[in-house]
C-alpha positions as CSV (number, residue, x, y, z in Angstrom):
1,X,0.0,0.0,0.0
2,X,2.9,2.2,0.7
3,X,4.3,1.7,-2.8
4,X,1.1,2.4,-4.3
5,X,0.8,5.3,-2.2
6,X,4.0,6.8,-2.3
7,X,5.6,6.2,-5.5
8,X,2.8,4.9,-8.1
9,X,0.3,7.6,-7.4
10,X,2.7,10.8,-7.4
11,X,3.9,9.4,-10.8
12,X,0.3,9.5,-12.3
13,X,-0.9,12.7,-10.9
14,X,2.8,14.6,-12.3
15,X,1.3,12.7,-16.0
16,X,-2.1,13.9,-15.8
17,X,-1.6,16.8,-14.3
18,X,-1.0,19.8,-16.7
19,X,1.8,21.7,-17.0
20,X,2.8,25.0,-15.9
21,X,4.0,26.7,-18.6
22,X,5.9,30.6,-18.5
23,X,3.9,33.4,-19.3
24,X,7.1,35.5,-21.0
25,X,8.1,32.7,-23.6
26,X,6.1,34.9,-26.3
27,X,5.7,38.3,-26.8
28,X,3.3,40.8,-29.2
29,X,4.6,43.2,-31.2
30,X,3.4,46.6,-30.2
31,X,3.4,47.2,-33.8
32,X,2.7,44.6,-36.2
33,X,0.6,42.8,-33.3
34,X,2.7,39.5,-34.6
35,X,3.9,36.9,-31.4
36,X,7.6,36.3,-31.5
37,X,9.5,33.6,-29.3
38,X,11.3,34.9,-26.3
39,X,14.6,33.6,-27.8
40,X,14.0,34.6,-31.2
41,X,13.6,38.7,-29.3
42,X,16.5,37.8,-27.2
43,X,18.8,37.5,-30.5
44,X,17.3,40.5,-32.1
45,X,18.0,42.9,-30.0
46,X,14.2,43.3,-29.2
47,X,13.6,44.2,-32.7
48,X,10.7,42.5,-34.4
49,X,11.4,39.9,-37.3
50,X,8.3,40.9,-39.0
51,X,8.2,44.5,-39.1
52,X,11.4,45.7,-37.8
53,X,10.0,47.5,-34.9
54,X,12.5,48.1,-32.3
55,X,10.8,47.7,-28.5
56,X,12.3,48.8,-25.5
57,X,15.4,47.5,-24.4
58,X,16.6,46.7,-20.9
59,X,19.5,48.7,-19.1
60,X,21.6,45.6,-18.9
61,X,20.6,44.4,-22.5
62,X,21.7,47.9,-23.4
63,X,25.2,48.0,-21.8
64,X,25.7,44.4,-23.2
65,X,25.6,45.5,-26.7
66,X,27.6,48.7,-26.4
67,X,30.8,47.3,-24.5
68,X,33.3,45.3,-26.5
69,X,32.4,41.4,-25.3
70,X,29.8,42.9,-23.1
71,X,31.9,43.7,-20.4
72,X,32.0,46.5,-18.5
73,X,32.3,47.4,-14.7
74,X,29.5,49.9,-13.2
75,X,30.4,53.0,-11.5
76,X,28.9,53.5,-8.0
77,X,26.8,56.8,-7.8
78,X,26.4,59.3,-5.3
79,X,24.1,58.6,-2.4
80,X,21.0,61.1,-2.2
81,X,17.9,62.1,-0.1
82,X,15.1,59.6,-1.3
83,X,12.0,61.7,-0.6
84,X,13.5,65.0,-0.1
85,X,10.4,66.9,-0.1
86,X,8.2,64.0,1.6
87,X,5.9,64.2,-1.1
88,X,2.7,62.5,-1.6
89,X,-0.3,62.4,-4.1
90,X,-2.3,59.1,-4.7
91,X,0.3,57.1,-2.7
92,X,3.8,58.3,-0.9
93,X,6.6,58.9,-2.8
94,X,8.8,56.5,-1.1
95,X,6.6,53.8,-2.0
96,X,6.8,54.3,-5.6
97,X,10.7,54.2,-5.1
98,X,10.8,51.3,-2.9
99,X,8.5,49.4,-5.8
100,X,10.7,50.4,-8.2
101,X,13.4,49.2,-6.4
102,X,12.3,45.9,-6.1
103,X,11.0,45.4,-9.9
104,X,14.4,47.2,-11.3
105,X,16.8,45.7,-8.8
106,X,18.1,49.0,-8.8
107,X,18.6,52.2,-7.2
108,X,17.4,54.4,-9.7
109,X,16.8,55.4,-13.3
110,X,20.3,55.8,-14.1
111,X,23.3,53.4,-14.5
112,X,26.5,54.1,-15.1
113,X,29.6,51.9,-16.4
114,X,33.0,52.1,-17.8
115,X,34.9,49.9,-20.1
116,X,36.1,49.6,-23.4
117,X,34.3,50.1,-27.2
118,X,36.2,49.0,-30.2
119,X,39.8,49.0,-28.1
120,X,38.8,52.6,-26.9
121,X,37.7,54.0,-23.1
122,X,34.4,55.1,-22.7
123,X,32.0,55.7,-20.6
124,X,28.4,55.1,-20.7
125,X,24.7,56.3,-18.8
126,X,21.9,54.6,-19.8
127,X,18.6,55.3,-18.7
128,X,15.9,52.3,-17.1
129,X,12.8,53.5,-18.1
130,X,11.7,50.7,-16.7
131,X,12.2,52.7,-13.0
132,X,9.8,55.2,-12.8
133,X,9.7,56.0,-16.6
134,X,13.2,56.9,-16.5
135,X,12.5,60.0,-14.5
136,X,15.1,62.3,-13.8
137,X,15.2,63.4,-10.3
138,X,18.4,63.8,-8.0
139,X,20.3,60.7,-8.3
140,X,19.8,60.7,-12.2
141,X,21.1,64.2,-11.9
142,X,24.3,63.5,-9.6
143,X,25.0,60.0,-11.5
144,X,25.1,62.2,-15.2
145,X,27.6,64.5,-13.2
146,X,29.5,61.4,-11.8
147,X,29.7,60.1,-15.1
148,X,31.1,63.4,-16.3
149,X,33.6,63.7,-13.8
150,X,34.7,59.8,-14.4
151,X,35.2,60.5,-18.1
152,X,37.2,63.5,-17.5
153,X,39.3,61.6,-15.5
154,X,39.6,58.4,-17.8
155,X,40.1,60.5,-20.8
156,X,37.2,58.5,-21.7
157,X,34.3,59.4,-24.1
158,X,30.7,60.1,-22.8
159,X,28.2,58.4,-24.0
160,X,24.7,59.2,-22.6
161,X,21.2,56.7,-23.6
162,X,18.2,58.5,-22.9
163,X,15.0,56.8,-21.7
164,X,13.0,59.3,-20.1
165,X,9.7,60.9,-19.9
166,X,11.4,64.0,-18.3
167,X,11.4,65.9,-15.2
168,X,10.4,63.4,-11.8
169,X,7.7,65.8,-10.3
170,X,7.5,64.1,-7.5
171,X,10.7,66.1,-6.2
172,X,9.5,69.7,-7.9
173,X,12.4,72.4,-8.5
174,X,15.2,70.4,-6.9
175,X,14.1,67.9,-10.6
176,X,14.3,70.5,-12.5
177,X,17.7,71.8,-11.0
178,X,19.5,68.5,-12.7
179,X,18.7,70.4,-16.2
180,X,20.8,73.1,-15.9
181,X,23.3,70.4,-13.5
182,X,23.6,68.0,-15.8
183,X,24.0,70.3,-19.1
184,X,27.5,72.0,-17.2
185,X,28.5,68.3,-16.6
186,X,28.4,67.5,-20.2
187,X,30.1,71.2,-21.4
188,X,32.9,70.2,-19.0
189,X,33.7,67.2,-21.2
190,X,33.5,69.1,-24.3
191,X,35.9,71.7,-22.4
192,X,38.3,69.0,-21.8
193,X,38.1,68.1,-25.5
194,X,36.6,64.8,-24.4
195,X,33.7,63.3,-27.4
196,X,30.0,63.6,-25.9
197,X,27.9,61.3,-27.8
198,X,24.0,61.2,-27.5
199,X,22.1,57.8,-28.4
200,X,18.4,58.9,-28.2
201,X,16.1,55.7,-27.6
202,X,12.3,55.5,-27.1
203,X,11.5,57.7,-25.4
204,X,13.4,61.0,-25.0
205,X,10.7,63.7,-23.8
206,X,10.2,66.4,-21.8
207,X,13.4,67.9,-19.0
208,X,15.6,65.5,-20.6
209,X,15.1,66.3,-24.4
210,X,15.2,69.8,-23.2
211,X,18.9,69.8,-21.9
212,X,21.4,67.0,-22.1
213,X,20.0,65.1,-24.4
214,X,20.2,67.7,-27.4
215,X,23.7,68.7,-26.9
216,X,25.8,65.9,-28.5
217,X,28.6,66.4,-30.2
218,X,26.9,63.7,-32.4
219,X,23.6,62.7,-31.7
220,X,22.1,59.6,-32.7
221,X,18.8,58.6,-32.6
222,X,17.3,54.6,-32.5
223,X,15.0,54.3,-35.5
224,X,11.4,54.4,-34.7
225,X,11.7,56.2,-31.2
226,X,9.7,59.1,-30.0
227,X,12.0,62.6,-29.3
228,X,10.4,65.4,-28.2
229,X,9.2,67.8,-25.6
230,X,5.5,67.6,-25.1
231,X,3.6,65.0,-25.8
232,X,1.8,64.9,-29.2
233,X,-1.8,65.1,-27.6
234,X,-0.9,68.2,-26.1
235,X,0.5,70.0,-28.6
236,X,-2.5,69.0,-31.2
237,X,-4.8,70.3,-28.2
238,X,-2.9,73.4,-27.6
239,X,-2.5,74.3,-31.7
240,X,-5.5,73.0,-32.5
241,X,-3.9,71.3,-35.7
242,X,-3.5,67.9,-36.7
243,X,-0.1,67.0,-36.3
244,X,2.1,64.9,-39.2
245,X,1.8,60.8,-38.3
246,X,5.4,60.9,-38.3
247,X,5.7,63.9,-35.8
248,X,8.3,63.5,-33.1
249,X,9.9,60.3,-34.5
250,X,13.5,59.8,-35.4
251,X,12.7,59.6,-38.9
252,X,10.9,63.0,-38.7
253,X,13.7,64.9,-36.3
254,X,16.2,63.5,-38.8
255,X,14.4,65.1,-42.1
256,X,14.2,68.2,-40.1
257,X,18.1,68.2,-39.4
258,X,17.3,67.5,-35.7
259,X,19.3,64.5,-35.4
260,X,22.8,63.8,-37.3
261,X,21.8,60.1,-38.3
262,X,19.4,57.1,-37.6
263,X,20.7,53.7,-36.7
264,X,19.0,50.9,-36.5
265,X,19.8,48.6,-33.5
266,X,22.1,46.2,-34.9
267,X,24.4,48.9,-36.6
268,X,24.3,51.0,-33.0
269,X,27.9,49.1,-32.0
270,X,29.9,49.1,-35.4
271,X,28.9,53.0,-35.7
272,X,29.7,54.2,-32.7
273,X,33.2,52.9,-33.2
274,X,32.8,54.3,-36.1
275,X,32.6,58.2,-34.7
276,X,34.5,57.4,-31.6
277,X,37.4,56.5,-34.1
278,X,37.2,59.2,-35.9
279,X,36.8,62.2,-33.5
280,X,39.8,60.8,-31.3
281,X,41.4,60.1,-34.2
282,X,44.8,62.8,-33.7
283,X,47.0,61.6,-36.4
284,X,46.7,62.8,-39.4
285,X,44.4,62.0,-43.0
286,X,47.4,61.2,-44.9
287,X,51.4,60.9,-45.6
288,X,52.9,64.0,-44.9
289,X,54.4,65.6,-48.3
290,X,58.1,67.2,-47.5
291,X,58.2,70.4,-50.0
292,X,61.6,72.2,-50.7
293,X,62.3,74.6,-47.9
294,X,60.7,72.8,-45.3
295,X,63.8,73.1,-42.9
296,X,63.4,77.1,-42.8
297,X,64.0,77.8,-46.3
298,X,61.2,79.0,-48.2
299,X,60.4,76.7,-51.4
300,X,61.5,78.1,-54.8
301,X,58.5,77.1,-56.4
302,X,56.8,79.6,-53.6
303,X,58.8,82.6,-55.0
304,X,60.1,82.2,-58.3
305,X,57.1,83.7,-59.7
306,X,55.9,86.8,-57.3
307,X,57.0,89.3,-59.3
308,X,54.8,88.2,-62.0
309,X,51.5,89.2,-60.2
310,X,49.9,92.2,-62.0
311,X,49.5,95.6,-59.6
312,X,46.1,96.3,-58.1
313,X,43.7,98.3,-60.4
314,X,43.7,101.8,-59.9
315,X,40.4,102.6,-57.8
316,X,39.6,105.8,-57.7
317,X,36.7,107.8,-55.3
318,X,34.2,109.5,-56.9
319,X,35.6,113.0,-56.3
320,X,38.9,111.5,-58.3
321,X,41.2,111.0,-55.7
322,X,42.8,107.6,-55.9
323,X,42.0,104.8,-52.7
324,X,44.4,103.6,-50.4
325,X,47.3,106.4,-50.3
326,X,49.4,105.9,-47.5
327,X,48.4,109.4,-46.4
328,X,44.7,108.2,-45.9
329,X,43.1,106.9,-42.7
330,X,40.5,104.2,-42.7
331,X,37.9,106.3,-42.7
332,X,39.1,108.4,-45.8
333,X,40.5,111.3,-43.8
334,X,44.2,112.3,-43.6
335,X,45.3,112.0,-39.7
336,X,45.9,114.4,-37.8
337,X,49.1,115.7,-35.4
């Protein structure tokens, strides 16, 4: 009876029973609407097969693909208030961060790294639009300055992905603060002659389109995503205008000179080596051509000829008196003791 028991009937109920089977082995394309296989998205890049839409890419996911091998080692950030104005609407501010903490795994919207892209130091914040819809509040603010600071030091370029609905209002001015904080981080690079690259992904709205995010040196923006300031309703309802289907996309911002290029997803990697390569490229386009004279002597080439160039015409005013005597001052008038 015990064998029946303990052995024979576990084994039938495991084959009748049904399955349990995971709920993220397929996914719809917010696009096309088609169902694609988990591992099928995985190797894509999160781009759909079908239509070639590109979906929203994790932080980690994003870092992989940027760093040579898809290594890299984070920086850690500075530590900030969490709630510094103790501010609550529907629910309490600190619960929305310690929920986002626990769905993220991380501390905030913005990560940080260092490492190496095509043999070359850089240094990379992505957004996670995932926390909070990328918001940018204090810590996003302080990390985008660390990361300047860490570049500047690691003669590194800066390479900044922005996922971000904008401004976190849940922390009112001190949010908007990291605008005009985070724009003298990135001028500090460009001071120290350091590349500052701008990879805008879907999407890049509002505080963060309206500072940082618009002042590459090159800015490069993920086909398909959505760049702008307000959002489209508003603008329609504020204009009263019907807006282009194609307003505030990539495509659009590029037509309109906006943007300097659109990459798809899988070319991101090979073209930012690409520009990396060639603005820290300090040796120059060719062989260097020795001419006679080069050691202090001026070529003969350069003078043989200079007496053969004809005299200026003789320009006269209208009064008759000829221009440029050495007598004359700029303004026509002889100078005066």
């Amino acid at each position: 009876m015990n064998w029946l028991t303990n052995y024979v009937k576990p084994k039938l109920r495991d084959l009748v029973r049904p399955k349990e089977i995971p709920d993220n082995l397929w996914h719809k394309c917010t696009n096309c609407g088609q169902m694609i296989f988990h591992r099928d998205l995985d190797k894509n890049h999160h781009v759909c097969q079908h239509c070639g839409h590109h979906m929203r890419l994790s932080v980690t996911a994003r870092l992989e693909l940027m760093f040579d091998d898809g290594k890299y080692t984070r920086a850690e950030l500075p530590e900030v208030p969490s709630d510094p104005l103790k501010f609550s609407d529907r629910r309490k501010y600190k619960d929305r961060i310690k929920e986002s903490n626990a769905k993220t795994k991380e501390k905030d919207a913005l990560v940080v790294a260092h490492g190496k892209m095509g043999g070359q130091n850089v240094v990379i914040a992505a957004f996670n639009f995932a926390y909070m819809g990328g918001s940018m509040g204090t810590a996003v603010g302080e990390g985008l300055v660390a990361a300047s600071k860490l570049a500047i030091v690691q003669d590194a370029a800066l390479i900044v992905v922005p996922a971000s609905g904008g401004a976190r209002m849940q922390e009112g001015i001190l949010s908007l603060m990291q605008m005009a904080r985070t724009t003298i981080g990135v001028e500090r690079v460009k001071e120290a002659g350091l590349p500052y690259i701008v990879v805008l992904t879907d999407p890049t709205t509002g505080g963060v389109s309206a500072s940082f995010a618009m002042l590459g040196d090159v800015a490069i923006a993920e086909s398909g995503a959505v760049i702008g300031f307000a959002g489209r309703r508003v603008i329609e309802q504020t204009i009263r205008e019907q807006l282009p289907d194609d307003f505030q996309t990539a495509e659009y911002l590029y037509e309109h000179g906006m943007v300097d290029m659109v990459v798809r997803r899988k070319d991101l990697r090979p073209t930012l080596i690409q520009v990396l390569s060639l603005l820290r490229n300090t040796k120059p386009a060719g062989e260097l051509v020795e001419l006679n004279g080069d050691e202090g002597q001026v070529a003969s080439e350069e003078v043989d000829n200079i007496n053969d160039i004809p005299p200026p015409p003789d320009i006269r005013r209208p009064d008759g008196e000829p221009i440029g005597d050495e007598e004359d001052s700029i303004d026509g008038e002889k100078p005066k003791d």
